[in-house]
N, C-alpha and C positions, 0 to 999 in steps of 0.2 A: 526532532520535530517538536514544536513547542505545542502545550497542549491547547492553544488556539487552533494553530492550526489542524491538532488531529479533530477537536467538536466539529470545527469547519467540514471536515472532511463524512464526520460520521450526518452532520444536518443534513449535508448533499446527498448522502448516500439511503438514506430515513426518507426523504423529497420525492428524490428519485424513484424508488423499490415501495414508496405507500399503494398504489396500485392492482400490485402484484399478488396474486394467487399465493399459497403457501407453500407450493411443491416449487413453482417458476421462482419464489424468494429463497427457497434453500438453492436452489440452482445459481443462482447466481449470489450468492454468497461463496458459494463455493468456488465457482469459478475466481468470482472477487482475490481469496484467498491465496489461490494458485498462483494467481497474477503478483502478487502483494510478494511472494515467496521466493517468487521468481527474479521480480526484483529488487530483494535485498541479497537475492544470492549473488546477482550480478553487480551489484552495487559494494559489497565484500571481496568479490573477486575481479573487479576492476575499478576499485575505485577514482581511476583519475578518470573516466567517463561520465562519473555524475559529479566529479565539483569536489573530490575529496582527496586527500594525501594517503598515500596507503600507511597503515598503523607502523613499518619497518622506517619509512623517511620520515613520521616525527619526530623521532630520537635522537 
């Protein structure tokens, strides 16, 4: 991801969560993160579902 787009991502996410409480903003950071983990693990373990070559058919 090009680091445009991750600023992109964190301005929306700053936009989004300025509202929020400090317990309700660790809360969904967290969740945030779960999600984020979840999928690059599925993104690693399947990658021809998100647009990618698995690392063995580059070669």
């Amino acid at each position: 991801m090009s680091n445009t787009a991750m600023s992109d991502v964190k301005r929306e996410i700053r936009r989004l969560t300025s509202g929020l409480e400090s317990r309700d903003y660790a809360n969904f950071m967290e969740e945030l993160a779960m999600w984020a983990a979840d999928e690059a693990a599925m993104a690693d373990y399947q990658p021809e579902a998100y647009g990618k070559e698995a690392e063995d058919e580059k070669e």
